[in-house]
Each structure stands twice: as C-alpha cells, then as structure tokens.
C-alpha positions as CSV (number, residue, x, y, z in Angstrom):
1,X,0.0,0.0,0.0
2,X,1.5,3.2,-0.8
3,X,-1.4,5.2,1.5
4,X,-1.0,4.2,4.9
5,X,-3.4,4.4,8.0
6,X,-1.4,6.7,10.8
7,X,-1.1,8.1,14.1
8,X,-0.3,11.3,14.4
9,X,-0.6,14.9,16.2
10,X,-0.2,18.5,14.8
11,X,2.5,20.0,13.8
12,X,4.2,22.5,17.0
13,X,2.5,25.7,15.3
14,X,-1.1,23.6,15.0
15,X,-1.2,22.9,11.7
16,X,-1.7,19.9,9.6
17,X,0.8,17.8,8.9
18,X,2.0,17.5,5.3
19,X,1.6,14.1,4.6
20,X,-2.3,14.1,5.8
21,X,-4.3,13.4,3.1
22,X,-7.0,15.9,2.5
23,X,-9.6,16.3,-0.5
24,X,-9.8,13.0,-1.7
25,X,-13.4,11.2,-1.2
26,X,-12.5,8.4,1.0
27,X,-9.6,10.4,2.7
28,X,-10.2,9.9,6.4
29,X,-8.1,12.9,9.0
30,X,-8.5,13.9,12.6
31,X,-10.3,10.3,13.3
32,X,-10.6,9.4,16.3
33,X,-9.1,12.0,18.4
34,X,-7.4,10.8,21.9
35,X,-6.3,13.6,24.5
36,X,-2.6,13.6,26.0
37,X,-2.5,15.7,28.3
38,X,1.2,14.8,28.4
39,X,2.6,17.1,25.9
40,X,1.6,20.4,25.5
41,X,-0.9,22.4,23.2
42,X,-1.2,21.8,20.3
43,X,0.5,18.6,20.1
44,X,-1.6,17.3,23.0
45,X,-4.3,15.0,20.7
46,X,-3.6,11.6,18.6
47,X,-5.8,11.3,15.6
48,X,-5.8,9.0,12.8
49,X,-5.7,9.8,8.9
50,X,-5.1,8.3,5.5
51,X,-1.6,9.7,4.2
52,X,-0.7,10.9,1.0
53,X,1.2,8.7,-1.3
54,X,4.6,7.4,0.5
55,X,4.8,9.7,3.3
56,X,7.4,10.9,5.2
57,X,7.0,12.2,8.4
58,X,6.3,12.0,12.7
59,X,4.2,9.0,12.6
60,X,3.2,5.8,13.8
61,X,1.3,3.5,11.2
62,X,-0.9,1.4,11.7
63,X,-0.4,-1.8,9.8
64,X,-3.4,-3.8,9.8
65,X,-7.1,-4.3,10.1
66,X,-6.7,-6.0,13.3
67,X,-4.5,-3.5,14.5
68,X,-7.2,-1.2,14.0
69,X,-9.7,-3.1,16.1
70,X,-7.3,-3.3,19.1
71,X,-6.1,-0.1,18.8
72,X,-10.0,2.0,18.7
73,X,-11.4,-1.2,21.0
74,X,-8.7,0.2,23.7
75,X,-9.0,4.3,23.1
76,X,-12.6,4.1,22.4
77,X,-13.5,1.6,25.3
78,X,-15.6,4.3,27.1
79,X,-16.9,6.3,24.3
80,X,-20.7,7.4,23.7
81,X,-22.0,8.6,20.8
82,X,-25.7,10.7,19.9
83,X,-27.7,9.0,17.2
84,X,-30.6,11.0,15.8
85,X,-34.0,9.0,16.1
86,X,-35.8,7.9,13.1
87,X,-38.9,8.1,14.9
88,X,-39.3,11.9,16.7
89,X,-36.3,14.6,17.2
90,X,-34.6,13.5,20.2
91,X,-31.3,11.7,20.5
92,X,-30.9,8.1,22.0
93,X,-26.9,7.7,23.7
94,X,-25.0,4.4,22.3
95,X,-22.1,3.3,23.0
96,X,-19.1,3.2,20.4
97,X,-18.8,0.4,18.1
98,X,-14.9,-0.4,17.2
99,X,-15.7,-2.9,14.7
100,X,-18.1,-1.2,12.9
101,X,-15.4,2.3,12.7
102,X,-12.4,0.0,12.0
103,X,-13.9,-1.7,9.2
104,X,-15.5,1.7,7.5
105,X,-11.8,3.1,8.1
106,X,-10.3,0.8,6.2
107,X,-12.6,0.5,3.7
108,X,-11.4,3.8,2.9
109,X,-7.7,3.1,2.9
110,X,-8.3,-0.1,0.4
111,X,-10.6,2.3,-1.7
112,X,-7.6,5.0,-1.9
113,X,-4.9,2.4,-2.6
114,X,-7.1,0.5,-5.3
C-alpha cells in the first residue's frame, strides 16, 4: 500500500501535517481523536488519517485491520455517541462500536490504494 493508516498529532505551530491526506473522497483525517495531556498544546491529541502517497514524516502506522480493532477497542473503550431517532427529534446515547469504525476506516484506505 503506498497510502498508509497513521497516528499522528499536529504540527508544533497547530497545523496539519504534510503528509495528511485531504480532498480525496475516501480520505479519512482527525479520526478518532485521543487527548494527551502529556505534551503540551497543540501537540496534545492523537488522531488518525489516510496519508498521501509514501509519506514521510512523525508518525506511527498502523499496519493492519486487526491492529485497527485493538487499537479503537482500547482508546474508544468508554466512548458514547448521539444518534438522531428515526422516529421523533430526540437523541438516543449508544455506545461506540470499534468494529463497525475500524472496518468503514479501512474500507477507505483499500478504496484510496485500489
């Protein structure tokens, strides 16, 4: 795969990294974003993103789908999300699904590197 699915925080002056991808349809950036308070502002965050084409840079892939799964089953083990009811206009609380964000993530990263 040339793309690859990555860790990675902003640069020191907060912008985006470089070898983020960005305007491509099935580009994925700033996924799943984990507070560290352990470095300072605004480096603090790990988020995930599709890279451009054989990037260089501060990063940590990840490799595979099952990687993936552990890696959002463990960050996201205590996440909640708000889903809008079909039925009236309130919102029902669910909790986060790893399997079903890991596998629509890397549906993206085949669909980029096909």
């Amino acid at each position: 795969m040339a793309h690859k699915l990555v860790k990675y925080r902003l640069n020191e002056d907060g912008t985006i990294p470089d070898f983020v991808l960005h305007g491509h349809p099935h580009g994925v950036q700033g996924f799943g974003y984990v507070p560290d308070d352990t470095v300072p502002a605004p480096q603090n965050g790990v988020m995930l993103c599709i890279t451009v084409d054989n990037p260089t840079g501060m990063f940590e892939e990840i490799e595979t789908y099952d990687g993936l799964v552990e890696y959002l089953s463990e960050v996201g083990s205590d996440w909640k999300f708000k889903e809008h009811s079909q039925i009236d206009d309130s919102f029902v609380i669910k909790d986060y699904d790893p399997i079903v964000n890991a596998q629509w993530v890397w549906n993206r990263l085949s669909a980029v590197n096909s």
